[in-house]
Structure formats: C-alpha cells, structure tokens
ZAMARGU-4260 file (C-alpha; in steps of 0.2 Angstrom, whole numbers, plus 5000, padded with zeros to 4 digits):
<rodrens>
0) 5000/5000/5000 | 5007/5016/4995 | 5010/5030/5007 | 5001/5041/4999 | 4988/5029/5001
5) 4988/5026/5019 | 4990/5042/5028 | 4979/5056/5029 | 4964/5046/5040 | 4969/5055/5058
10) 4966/5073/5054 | 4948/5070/5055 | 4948/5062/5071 | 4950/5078/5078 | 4943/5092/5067
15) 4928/5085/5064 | 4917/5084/5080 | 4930/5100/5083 | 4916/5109/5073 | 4900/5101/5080
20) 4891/5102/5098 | 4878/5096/5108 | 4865/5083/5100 | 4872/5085/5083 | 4891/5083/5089
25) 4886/5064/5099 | 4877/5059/5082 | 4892/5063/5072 | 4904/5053/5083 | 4892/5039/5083
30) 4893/5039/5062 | 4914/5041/5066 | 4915/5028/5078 | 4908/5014/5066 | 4919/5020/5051
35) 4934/5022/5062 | 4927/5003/5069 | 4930/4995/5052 | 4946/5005/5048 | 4953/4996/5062
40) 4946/4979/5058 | 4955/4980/5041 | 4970/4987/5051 | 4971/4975/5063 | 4969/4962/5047
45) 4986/4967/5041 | 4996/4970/5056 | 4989/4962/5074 | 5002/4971/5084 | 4994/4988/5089
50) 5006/5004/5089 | 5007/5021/5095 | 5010/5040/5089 | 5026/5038/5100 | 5031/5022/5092
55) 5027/5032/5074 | 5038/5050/5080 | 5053/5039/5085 | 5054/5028/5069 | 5052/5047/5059
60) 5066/5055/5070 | 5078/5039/5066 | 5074/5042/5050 | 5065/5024/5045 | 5049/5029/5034
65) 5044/5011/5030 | 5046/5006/5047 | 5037/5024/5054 | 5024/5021/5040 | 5023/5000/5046
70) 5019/5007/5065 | 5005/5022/5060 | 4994/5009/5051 | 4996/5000/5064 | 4989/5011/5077
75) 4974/5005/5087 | 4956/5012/5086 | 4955/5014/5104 | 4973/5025/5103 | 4967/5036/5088
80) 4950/5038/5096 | 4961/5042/5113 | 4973/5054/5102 | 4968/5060/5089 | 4980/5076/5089
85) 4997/5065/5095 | 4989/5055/5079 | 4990/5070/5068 | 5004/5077/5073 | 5012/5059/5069
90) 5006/5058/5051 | 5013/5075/5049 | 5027/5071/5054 | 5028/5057/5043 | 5023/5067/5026
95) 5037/5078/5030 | 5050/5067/5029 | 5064/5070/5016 | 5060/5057/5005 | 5042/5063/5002
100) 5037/5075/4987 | 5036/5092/4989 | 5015/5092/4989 | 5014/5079/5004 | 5028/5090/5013
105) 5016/5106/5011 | 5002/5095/5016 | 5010/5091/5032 | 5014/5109/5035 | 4997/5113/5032
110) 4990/5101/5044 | 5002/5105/5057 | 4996/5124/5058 | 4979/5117/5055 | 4978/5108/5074
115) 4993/5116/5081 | 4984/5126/5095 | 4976/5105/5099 | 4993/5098/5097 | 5002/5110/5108
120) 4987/5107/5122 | 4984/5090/5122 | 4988/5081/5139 | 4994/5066/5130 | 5008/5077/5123
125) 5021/5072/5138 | 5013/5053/5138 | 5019/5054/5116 | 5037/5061/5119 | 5042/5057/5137
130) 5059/5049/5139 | 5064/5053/5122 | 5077/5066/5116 | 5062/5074/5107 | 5051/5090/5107
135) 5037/5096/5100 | 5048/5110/5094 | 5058/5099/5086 | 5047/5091/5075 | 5038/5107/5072
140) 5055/5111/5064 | 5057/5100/5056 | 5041/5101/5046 | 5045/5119/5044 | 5060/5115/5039
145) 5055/5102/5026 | 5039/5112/5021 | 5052/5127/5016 | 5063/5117/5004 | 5046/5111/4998
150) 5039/5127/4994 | 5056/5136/4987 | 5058/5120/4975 | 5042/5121/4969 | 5041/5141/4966
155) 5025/5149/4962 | 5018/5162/4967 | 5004/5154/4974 | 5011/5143/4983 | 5022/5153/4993
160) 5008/5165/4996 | 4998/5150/5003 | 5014/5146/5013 | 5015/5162/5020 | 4999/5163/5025
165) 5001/5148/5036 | 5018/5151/5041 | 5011/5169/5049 | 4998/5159/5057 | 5010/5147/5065
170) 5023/5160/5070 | 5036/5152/5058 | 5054/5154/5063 | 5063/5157/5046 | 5051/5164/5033
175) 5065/5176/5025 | 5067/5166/5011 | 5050/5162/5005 | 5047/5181/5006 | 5063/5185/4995
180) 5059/5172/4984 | 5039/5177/4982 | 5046/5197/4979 | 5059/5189/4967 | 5045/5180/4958
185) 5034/5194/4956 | 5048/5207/4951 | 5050/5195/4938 | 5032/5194/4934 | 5031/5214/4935
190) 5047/5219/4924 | 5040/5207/4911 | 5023/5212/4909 | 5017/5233/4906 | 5006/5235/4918
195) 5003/5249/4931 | 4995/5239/4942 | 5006/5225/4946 | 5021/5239/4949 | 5008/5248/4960
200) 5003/5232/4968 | 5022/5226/4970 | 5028/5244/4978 | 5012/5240/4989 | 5018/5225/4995
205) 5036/5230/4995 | 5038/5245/5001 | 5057/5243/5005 | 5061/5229/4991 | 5079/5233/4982
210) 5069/5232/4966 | 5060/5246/4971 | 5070/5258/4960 | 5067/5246/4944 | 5048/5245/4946
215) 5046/5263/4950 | 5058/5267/4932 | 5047/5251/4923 | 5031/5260/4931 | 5036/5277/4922
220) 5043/5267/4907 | 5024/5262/4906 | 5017/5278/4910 | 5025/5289/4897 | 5021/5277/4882
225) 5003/5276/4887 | 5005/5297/4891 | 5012/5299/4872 | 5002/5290/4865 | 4987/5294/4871
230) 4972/5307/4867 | 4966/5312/4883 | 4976/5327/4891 | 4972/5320/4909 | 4984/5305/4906
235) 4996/5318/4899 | 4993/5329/4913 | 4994/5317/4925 | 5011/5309/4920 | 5018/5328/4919
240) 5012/5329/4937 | 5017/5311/4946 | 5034/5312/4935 | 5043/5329/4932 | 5060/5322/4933
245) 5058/5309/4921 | 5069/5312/4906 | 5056/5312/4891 | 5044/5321/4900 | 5046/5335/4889
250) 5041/5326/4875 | 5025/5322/4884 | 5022/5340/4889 | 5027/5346/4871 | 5013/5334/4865
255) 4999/5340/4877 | 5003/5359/4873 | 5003/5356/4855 | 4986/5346/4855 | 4979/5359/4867
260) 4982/5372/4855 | 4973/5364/4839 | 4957/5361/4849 | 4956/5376/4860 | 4961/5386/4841
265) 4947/5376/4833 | 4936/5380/4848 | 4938/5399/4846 | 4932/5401/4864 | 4942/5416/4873
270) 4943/5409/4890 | 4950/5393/4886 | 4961/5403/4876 | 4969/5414/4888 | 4970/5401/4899
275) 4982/5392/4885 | 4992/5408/4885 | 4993/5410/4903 | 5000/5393/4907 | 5012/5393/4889
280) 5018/5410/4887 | 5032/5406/4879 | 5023/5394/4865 | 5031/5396/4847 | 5012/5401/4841
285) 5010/5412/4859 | 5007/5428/4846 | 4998/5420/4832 | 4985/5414/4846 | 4985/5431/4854
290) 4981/5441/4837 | 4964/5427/4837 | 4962/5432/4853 | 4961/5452/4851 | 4952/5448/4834
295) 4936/5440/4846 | 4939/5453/4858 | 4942/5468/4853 | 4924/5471/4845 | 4915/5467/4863
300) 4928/5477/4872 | 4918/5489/4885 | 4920/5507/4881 | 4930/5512/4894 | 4950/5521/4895
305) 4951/5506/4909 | 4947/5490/4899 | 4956/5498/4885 | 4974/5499/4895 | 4969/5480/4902
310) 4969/5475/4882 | 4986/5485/4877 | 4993/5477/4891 | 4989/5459/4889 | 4991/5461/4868
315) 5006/5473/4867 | 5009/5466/4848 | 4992/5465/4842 | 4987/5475/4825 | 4972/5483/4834
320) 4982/5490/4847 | 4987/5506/4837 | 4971/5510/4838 | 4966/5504/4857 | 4979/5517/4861
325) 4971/5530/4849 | 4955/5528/4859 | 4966/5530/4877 | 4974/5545/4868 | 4952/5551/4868
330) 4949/5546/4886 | 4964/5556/4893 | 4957/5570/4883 | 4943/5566/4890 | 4948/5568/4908
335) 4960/5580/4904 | 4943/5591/4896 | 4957/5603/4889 | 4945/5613/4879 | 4958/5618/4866
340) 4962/5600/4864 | 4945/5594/4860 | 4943/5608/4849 | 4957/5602/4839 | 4952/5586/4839
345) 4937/5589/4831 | 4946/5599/4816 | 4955/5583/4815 | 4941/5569/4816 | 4925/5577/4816
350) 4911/5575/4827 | 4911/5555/4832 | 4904/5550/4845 | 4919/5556/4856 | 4913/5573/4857
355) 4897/5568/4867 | 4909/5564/4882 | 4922/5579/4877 | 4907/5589/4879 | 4900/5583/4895
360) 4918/5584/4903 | 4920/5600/4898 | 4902/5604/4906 | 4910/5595/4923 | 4925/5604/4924
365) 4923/5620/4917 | 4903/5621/4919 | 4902/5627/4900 | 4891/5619/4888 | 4895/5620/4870
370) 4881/5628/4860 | 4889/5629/4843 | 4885/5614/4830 | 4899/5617/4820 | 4916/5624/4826
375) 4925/5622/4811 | 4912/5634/4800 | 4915/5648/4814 | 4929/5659/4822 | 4921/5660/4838
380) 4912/5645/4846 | 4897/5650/4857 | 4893/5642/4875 | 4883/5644/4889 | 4887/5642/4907
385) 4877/5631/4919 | 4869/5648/4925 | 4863/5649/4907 | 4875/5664/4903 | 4881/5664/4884
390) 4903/5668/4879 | 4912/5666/4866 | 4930/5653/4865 | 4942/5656/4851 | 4949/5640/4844
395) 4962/5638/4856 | 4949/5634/4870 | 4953/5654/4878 | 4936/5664/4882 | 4937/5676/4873
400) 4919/5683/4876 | 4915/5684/4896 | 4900/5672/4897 | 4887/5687/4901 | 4877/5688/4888
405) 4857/5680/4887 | 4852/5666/4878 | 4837/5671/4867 | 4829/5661/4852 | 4829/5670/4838
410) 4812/5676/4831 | 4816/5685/4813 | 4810/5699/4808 | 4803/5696/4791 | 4817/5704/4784
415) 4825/5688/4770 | 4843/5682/4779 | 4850/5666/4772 | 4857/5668/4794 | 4839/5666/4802
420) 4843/5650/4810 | 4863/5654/4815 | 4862/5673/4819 | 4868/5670/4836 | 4885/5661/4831
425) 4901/5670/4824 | 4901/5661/4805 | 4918/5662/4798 | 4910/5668/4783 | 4900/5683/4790
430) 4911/5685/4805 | 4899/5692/4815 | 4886/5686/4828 | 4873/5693/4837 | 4870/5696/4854
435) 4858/5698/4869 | 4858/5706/4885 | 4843/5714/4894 | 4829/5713/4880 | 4842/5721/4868
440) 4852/5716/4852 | 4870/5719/4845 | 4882/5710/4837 | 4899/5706/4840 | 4914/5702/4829
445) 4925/5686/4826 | 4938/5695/4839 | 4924/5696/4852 | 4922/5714/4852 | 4905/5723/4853
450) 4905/5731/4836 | 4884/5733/4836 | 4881/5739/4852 | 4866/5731/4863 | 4853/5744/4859
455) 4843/5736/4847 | 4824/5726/4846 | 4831/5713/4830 | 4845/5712/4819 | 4845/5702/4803
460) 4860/5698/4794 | 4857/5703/4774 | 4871/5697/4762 | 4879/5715/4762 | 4873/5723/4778
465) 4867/5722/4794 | 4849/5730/4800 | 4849/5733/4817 | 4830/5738/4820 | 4828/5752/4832
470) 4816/5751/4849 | 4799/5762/4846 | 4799/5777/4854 | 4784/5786/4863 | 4772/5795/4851
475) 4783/5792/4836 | 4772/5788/4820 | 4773/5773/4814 | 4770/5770/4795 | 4760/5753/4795
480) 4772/5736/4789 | 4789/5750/4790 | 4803/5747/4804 | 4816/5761/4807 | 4832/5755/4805
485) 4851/5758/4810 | 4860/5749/4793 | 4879/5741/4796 | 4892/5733/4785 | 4899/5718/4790
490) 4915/5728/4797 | 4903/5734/4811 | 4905/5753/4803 | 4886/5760/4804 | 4882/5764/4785
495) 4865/5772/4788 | 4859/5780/4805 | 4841/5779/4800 | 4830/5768/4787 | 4814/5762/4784
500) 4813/5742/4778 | 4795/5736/4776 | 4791/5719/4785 | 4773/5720/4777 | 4769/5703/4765
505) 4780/5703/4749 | 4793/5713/4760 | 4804/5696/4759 | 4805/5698/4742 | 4806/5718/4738
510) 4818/5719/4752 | 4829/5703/4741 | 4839/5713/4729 | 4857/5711/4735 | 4866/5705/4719
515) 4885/5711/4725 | 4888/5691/4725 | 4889/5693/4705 | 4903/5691/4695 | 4908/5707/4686
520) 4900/5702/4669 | 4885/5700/4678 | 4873/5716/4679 | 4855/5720/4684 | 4844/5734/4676
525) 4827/5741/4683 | 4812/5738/4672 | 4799/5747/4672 | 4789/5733/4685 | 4795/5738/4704
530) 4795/5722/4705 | 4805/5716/4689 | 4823/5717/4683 | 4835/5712/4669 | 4850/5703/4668
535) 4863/5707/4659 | 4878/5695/4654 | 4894/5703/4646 | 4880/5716/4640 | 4868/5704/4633
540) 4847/5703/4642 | 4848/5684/4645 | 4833/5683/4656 | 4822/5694/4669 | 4820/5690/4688
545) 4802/5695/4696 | 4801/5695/4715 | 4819/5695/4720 | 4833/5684/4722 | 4833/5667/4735
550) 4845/5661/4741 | 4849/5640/4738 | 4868/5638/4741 | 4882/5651/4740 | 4887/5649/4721
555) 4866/5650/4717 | 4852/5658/4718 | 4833/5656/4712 | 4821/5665/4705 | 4805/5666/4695
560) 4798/5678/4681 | 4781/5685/4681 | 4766/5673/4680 | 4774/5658/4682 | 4778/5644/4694
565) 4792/5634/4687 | 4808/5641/4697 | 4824/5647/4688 | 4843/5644/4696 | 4856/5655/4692
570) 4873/5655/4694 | 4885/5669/4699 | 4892/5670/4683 | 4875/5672/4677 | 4870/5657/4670
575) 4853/5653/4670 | 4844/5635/4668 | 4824/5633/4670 | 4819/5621/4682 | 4801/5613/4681
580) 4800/5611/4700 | 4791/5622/4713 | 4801/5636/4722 | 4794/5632/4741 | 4800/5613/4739
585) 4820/5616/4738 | 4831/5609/4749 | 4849/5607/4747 | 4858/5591/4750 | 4876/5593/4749
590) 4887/5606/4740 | 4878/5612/4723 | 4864/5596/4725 | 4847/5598/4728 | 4831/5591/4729
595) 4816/5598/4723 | 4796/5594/4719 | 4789/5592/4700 | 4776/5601/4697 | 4770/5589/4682
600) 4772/5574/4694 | 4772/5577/4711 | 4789/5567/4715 | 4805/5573/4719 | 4819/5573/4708
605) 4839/5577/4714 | 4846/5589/4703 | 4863/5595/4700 | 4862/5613/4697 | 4881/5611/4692
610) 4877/5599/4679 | 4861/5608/4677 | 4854/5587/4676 | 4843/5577/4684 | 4854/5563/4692
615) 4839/5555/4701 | 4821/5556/4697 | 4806/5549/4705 | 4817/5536/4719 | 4815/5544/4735
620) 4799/5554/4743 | 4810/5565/4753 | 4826/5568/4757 | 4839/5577/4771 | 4852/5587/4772
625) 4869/5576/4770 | 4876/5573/4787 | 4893/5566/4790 | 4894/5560/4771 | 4878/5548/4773
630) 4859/5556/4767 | 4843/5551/4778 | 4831/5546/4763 | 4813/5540/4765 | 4808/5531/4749
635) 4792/5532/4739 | 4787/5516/4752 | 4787/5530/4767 | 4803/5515/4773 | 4818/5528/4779
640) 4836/5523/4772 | 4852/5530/4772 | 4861/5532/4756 | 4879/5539/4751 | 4884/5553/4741
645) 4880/5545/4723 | 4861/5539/4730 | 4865/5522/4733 | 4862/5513/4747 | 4875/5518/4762
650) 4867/5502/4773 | 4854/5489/4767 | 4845/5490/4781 | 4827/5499/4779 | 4819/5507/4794
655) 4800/5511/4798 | 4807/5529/4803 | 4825/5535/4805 | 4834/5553/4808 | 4851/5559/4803
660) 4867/5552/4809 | 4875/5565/4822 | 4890/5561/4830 | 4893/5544/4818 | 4875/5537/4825
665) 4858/5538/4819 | 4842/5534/4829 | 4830/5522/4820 | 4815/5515/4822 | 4812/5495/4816
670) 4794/5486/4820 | 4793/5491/4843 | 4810/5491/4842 | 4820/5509/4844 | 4840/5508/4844
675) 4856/5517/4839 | 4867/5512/4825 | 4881/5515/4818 | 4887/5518/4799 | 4889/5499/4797
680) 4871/5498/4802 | 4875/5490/4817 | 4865/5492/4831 | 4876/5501/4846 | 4863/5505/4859
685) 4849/5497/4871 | 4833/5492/4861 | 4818/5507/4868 | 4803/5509/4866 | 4805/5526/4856
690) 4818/5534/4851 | 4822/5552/4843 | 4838/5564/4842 | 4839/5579/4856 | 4834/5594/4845
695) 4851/5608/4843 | 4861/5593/4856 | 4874/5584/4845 | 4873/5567/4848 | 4861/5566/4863
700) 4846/5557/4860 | 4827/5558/4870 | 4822/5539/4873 | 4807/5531/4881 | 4808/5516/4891
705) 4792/5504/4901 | 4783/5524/4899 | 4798/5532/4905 | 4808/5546/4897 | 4827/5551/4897
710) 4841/5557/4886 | 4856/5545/4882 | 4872/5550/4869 | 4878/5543/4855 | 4887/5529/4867
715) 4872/5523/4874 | 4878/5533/4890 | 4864/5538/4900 | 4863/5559/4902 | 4848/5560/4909
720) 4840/5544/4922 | 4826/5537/4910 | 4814/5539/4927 | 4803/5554/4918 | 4783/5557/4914
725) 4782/5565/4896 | 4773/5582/4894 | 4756/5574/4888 | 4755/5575/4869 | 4748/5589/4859
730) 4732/5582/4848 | 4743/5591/4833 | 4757/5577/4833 | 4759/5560/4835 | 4776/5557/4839
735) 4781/5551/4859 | 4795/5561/4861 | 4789/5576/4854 | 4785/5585/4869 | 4802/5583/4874
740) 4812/5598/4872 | 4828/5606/4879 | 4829/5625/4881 | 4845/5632/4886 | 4850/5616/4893
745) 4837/5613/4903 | 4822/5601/4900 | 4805/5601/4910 | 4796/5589/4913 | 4776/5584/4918
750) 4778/5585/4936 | 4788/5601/4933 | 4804/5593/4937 | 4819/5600/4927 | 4836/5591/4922
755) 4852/5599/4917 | 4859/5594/4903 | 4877/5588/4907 | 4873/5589/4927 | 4880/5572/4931
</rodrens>
C-alpha cells in the first residue's frame, strides 16, 4: 500500500466533532466511531500488533519511513480515538519526511498549523514524547524545515503566498526566504509584463524591496508610452504631474501643449484661450494665438479708458492696438477736458461719438456747455454756462467773450437772411454774431468785440449789411408794415443812421435785391415793374427776375419771372437753367445738389444745378440734408434709408422711421424696436421703446423706456436717468417724444421737474 495511500485518515479524528456540539456533535461521533470501527478491523487484518503515535515519531526522527509508516497503520482504534491530535501530529510528521514530494511536505505543513493550537494542548503530549530526546519544537521544525525546501523547490507564486499565510499563522521561525523568493518572483512577473497595476501592487507589497527603484523606472517606462500615446490630456497631465524628473517628459508636455492648441484654436472660445496663453507664454504660436484672441475681443471690448489699458497690456503686439491706444489717447482728453484740445480734435476727426463725452467733461469741469453745432464753420464758438449765461471761445479753447450775455431764440423779423437759423454764432463767413443782454440786440465780431452795440429790438443779417431795428419810441408815427432801422456793414461801421425796411407781406422779396455776390460780367437793370429786373451777361438781356433773388447755396440763387411757377437757378456767373419744379420745395443736400418737387408729377427729383441734370428722378419721397457724408432718405414706400453721396444705398438695412446720423450714430426705428446704430448699420445701443435725436444737442438722443423718458448720447451713456413722465402729447402730433424739448440746457418735465443737461 502506498503512502500516499495510507495516511491522511487521523486529521479527521480531531477536526471534525471539533466543529459540532451538543446533540448533533454525539450523532456525528456515533457515524465516526463505526467508520473508524471497520478501519481498524482492516487494520488489525494486516498488522495484529497495535502501535502508537510515539512508536510512529521515533521511527520518523531515526529516520526509517517504512518502518514509521509500518507502525501508523498500525495504530489502534482505541489509541486514535484516545489521540487524535498525538495522531496527527504523527502523520505529519511522517509526510514531511525527506524522501516525500514536495505536495505531501506542504500537506503536512498545512496540517500541522491546522491543529497546532490541539497539538500544543493536548495532555497526551508528555505521555507521546516522554523519555525521548524529542520535542514538539523539534518536529515542528522539522516540518518547517521540510515544508520550506518544499515550497522554494516548487516556486510559484501561489504557493508561497499560501505558505505564507500559514507560516504567519504558526509564527514560523525562518520565513526570509519564501518572502525573497515570492518578491523575486513577482519582480520577475512585473518587469515582464506593462502593467501599472502590478508595479503599484508590487511597491504596495514591497515598500522597501531593492527592486524598488526598477519597478518605480518600469512603472514610468509604462506611464510615458501610454501618456504619448494617448488622446486624453488628463493621462498627459497626470504623467507631467506624478513624474517631472523623468527624462522624456518634455516630449510628453510638448505633446499636450501642442494638441491643446489645435482644439482650443478650433474652439475659438476666449477663455479657454487665455488660459492656454497663461499657462504657455512662451509657446512658438504664443502671438499668432494672441492676434485670434484680440480679433474676438476687441469688438466686445467695453468702452472704457480702463478696459482699453487691460487689452494694450495683455496684447502689446496685436494689430488693433494702434488703435486701442488712439482711443486711450480720447479718454485722457477726456479727463484732461482741455478745451483747446478737444477743439482740435474735432478739426482733426469730426464729430464722432467722442465729442458727446468731450462735451460733458467739459460741462463738469469747466461748467460750459458747447452751443455751437459746427466749430469748424466759425471763428468763435458759442457756450453757455450752467447759470445759462452765453461767451464766446476762440479755437484755442481761451474765452474770449465773458460768458454774460442772454440766451434768446431767435424770432426773425421778416426781413429775408439766408442767417435766420445761426444769427447767434460767429460764422467764419459773415464774422459776425449777434447778441443779447437785457431785451436788447448787438452784434459782435469774430475778435469778440462789441462792434453793434446792445441797443437794438432785432437784427437780421442781409448778404451786404446788417439792419439793426431800432426800439419804438413814445408817440413816434409809425407807417403801417415799415421798421426804422440803423443799417451796418459787416466791418461793424454803421452805413446808415436811420432807414425804413417794410416787413409787410412781399417785404421778403422787395427787400431781396442784394446782387454784390455777382461776378463782374454780371449786371442787373430796373424795368419798368418795381418788382422786375433784367439781367445782363457781358452786355447781353439773357433773362428777367420778378420778385427778387433766393437764396439755395452760396454759388446759386433762384428766381422766378412773372406769372409763372416753374423756378429758375442762376449761377454767379450768370447762368441761368429753367427748372420745372416748385420754388417752396427746395432743399439742398450737399454742396451744389438739391432736391426739389415736380410740378408735372408730384415726385422729387435730385438735381445737379452744376450739371444743370437730373441725376435722380422719382426714387425717393423726401430727402435730408447730408450729414457726416451719409443722406437720411425715405423712399416712395414711406421706409427711411440711408444712402451715400451717389444715391445708393449707404446700409441695406430699411427702417420704419429714421433721423440723421449725428455724431457717427443715427436713431432708427424698426417694428417696437428703437435703437442706435452706427454707419455699418449696426445696432450700438439698448433696444427702447421710442427713440428720437435731442433737437440743437449733438449726439444726445430723448428715449422712452416701460413709459419712462430720458436722454442717452451717442454711446448709449445715459445723460439724463430714464425715470421721467412726458409732457402729455399735443392732439397736433403723434410722435412720443415730441413734447420733449431742451431750452438752454434745461428740459421740463410733467411733474415740473427739470434736468440739466450735462449735470452728472
């Protein structure tokens, strides 16, 4: 019988009804003692001499298997039901011996760990050993000892780890080697797969192993071939994180910078863009991206000299920061509210909608407020203090007029002036400008001296001279539709001390006879009409004038000839072309182009007196005076547009109602919606409920909001809070807005509150 064969029957003796108790342990050991029963009988069959566990241990320590293997089958019933764990302990003994394969030695490792704490116990411990050179120590070393060679010879990882388990359990004496040998095996096992884990798991396990220094390099290895060639910028990021020493990670680095780059350029989103700048200044694209940057957003930059300084400093090479520094150049003249300064800059760049802001911080500084439209087409340029006192500032920004004058709207005198509308302002051409001060008129000249003293009712400015209108004095006859007059020149030398000018009806015309803007082959002959003259060219009658002369633009004037309508233009050379168009409808667009009314038809044709052409006939219903190089035209439709200097469309867009651009803005009026744009056609403002320009007030605009009225500029800056009730609507117009109206600066409102223009 082989060995394998005949041991392993003690261990359940003892482990068995170890595990059981009460009723159901006595059953079991009823059911064990008739299998042990017939175990013996076949026992005692081949052997009738009954032996011991002592008998067994001793053959095992002399080192006689067969005769060790004779005596445990050999063991009585009665002995191995007396004990079980000297039993045990004997076969696995036995099993450990050197001649046994390396499974049984494990085996009896195994079970000696497995009833160690029975062995070591038992009373029949002495009885088993006593009187021999032998310990239980002994034979526990022995297996041990057996056990280790076992396991080292077989060398898996399983099994030493099994081993180990044990060994722990059973407070082995020498378990160094099977721990060097399991870290040896898995080192090999790590170093020849690519796997994070197992290094992980290994440095775990092995916290001071030598080959700690191998796994962590093998671990990297592993790491940077999955971080190049991988997608996702967390494994990159991560491996740039766990291993900045490492030699290659530049590669890695270069990799995730460069595929950052190509998705957050593709992206086009700005913050994800600065962010790459931020954290790669120094990328070799670093400008190119920058440019992008600037490109999305520069268009969306607030308005203001602070964001404007943040943009320069972050995009100091950026093509749009020329001009970002132009527009800080504005806002320091803003703040610096130099008046000669802005003055000049509005030579330089006309009125854009930087004046607004010049304007107002020259009203916060200096407490003027500019009333002139147009400094270039003066000498002088007129203002008004917040008191509401008028002066006068040469070009230079220098008062050269004392702000003590009185603001008066100008009423006319029904004397013909080609100046009603700008008699108070100081017009390079005329050089003069009337005054105010205590009910009385005078004029002064573009030095700023009183040349017309303030004695006067009215003065109207004639092409050639000057009719101051002296007050009535008590009991003096006055003929009916006469006004006495004092008459200067436009030196300020009085030509007449006293003259009588009819203001009756017609007076326009009888008193429109000033032809001294004639060339000198030009000549005019009294008729015998009152009412009719002749004109002469180099000697020759080429036409006769009935009425008087009108003024259209300084190179022409118009006229008609008795009993009929169609209007005539003549030119100061004195030539004359018939127009078929009615007198009252003129207005002039730009330079020598004007717009009149057919008489035939009814539509309005632009003519070129020039040209003496139509250059556009029956295309628009009305038309503006040009403005900033762009014409406000509402087409036969009633839709308003905007066209440019040849009458085609300046922007596509059509509006239900527009106004003339001031100060590069235009206010327009689309469906509910009312909003600024600018020359592009692009809306620049809040979307109101109404909108419509601040009559005399370069770009300010009146605007309603929700029912509530206010004043914003041409940059959407609020003037005036938009918190106020509207004047209630005369039944004589329809518009919002058109209650609203600034005198001298000041605008009332319904509950008779008043706002300042320019207070804040």
């Amino acid at each position: 019988m082989e060995l394998s064969n005949k041991i392993y029957i003690f261990e359940g003796l003892l482990s068995a009804p170890a595990i059981r108790s009460g009723t159901e342990t006595k059953l079991h050991l009823n059911y064990m003692k008739k299998i042990y029963t017939t175990i013996l009988l076949a026992l005692c069959v081949m052997s009738a001499a009954a032996q011991s566990p002592r008998a067994v241990i001793k053959s095992i320590m002399e080192g006689d298997a067969e005769k060790a293997i004779e005596r445990l089958e050999k063991i009585s019933l009665k002995t191995r039901n007396e004990m079980p764990e000297m039993c045990i302990l004997a076969e696995a003994a036995l099993l450990s011996m050197e001649h046994q394969n390396n499974e049984s030695k494990l085996r009896s490792y195994d079970m000696l760990i497995t009833h160690i704490k029975q062995i070591s116990e038992s009373e029949n411990i002495e009885k088993t050993l006593k009187g021999d050179d032998i310990t239980l120590q002994d034979i526990v070393a022995m297996i041990e000892q057996q056990s280790l060679n076992a396991v080292l010879e077989i060398d898996t990882e399983s099994t030493y780890r099994s081993y180990i388990a044990l060994a722990e359990k059973g407070n082995h004496s020498n378990i160094k080697p099977v721990l060097r040998k399991l870290e040896e095996k898995i080192f090999e096992g790590v170093m020849g797969e690519r796997s994070v884990e197992a290094c992980n798991k290994f440095l775990a396990e092995f916290p001071e192993s030598e080959h700690r220094t191998e796994v962590e390099a093998h671990r990297a290895n592993i790491r940077y071939d999955e971080a190049i060639a991988s997608t996702d910028e967390d494994v990159m990021e991560l491996f740039i994180a766990d291993y900045p020493k490492y030699e290659r990670v530049g590669d890695v680095a270069t990799r995730l910078m460069e595929q950052r780059y190509q998705r957050i350029v593709l992206s086009e989103k700005l913050d994800d863009m600065k962010w790459f700048v931020d954290r790669y200044p120094n990328h070799h694209e670093i400008e190119s991206l920058k440019q992008m940057m600037a490109n999305i957003e520069y268009p969306t930059l607030k308005d203001s000299r602070e964001a404007l300084e943040a943009f320069v400093k972050y995009y100091p090479n950026v093509r749009q920061v020329g001009e970002a520094n132009s527009r800080i150049a504005i806002f320091q003249i803003i703040d610096r509210a130099d008046i000669g300064e802005i003055f000049r800059y509005v030579k330089k760049h006309g009125y854009d909608r930087n004046y607004t802001r010049m304007q107002r911080s020259i009203a916060q500084k200096h407490g003027y407020i500019i009333l002139t439209q147009d400094i270039n087409a003066v000498s002088l340029v007129r203002f008004r203090t917040i008191e509401g006192k008028v002066g006068y500032l040469n070009h230079d920004g220098r008062v050269v007029v004392e702000p003590k004058y009185d603001l008066k709207s100008y009423a006319g005198l029904g004397i013909s002036s080609r100046h009603a509308t700008d008699v108070f302002e100081c017009r390079a051409d005329r050089g003069m400008a009337m005054v105010f001060l205590e009910n009385r008129s005078g004029a002064i000249n573009g030095s700023g001296q009183l040349v017309i003293p303030t004695e006067y009712t009215n003065i109207a400015f004639l092409d050639s001279e000057i009719i101051c209108v002296k007050p009535s004095t008590e009991g003096e006859e006055q003929t009916r539709g006469m006004v006495k007059c004092a008459v200067y020149d436009y030196k300020g030398a009085k030509v007449a001390d006293e003259r009588l000018y009819s203001t009756s009806p017609g007076a326009a015309t009888s008193n429109n006879w000033d032809t001294s803007w004639f060339t000198a082959n030009v000549s005019i002959k009294e008729t015998q009409d009152e009412w009719e003259k002749s004109i002469y060219v180099e000697g020759k009658c080429v036409g006769s004038i009935y009425g008087g002369l009108h003024y259209i633009t300084p190179y022409y004037r118009w006229f008609q000839t008795q009993n009929d309508e169609k209007i005539n233009v003549i030119s100061r050379t004195g030539n004359i072309t018939t127009l078929n168009f009615l007198s009252y409808d003129l207005t002039v667009i730009y330079n020598n182009i004007i717009i009149a009314e057919s008489i035939s038809s009814g539509n309005r044709c632009v003519i070129d007196l020039d040209k003496q052409a139509i250059i556009s006939k029956d295309k628009f219903r009305n038309m503006w005076a040009m403005n900033e190089g762009v014409i406000l035209v509402q087409y036969l439709d009633n839709s308003f547009g905007f066209v440019d200097s040849n009458f085609e469309p300046y922007i596509k867009q059509s509006y239900d109602r527009a106004f003339s651009f001031s100060c590069g803005t235009a206010a327009v009026i689309k469906g509910t919606q009312a909003y600024l744009i600018d020359k592009e056609g692009n809306k620049i403002s809040t979307i109101y409920d109404d909108i419509a320009p601040l009559a005399g007030y370069k770009g300010l605009y009146k605007v309603m909001l929700n029912g509530k009225c206010g004043i914003i500029d041409a940059n959407n800056d609020i003037i005036v809070e938009i918190e106020h009730e509207p004047i209630k609507q005369s039944h004589y117009s329809s518009e919002k807005l058109s209650s609203i109206t600034c005198i001298n600066g000041v605008i009332e409102w319904s509950d008779g509150s008043k706002s300042l223009i320019f207070s804040k």
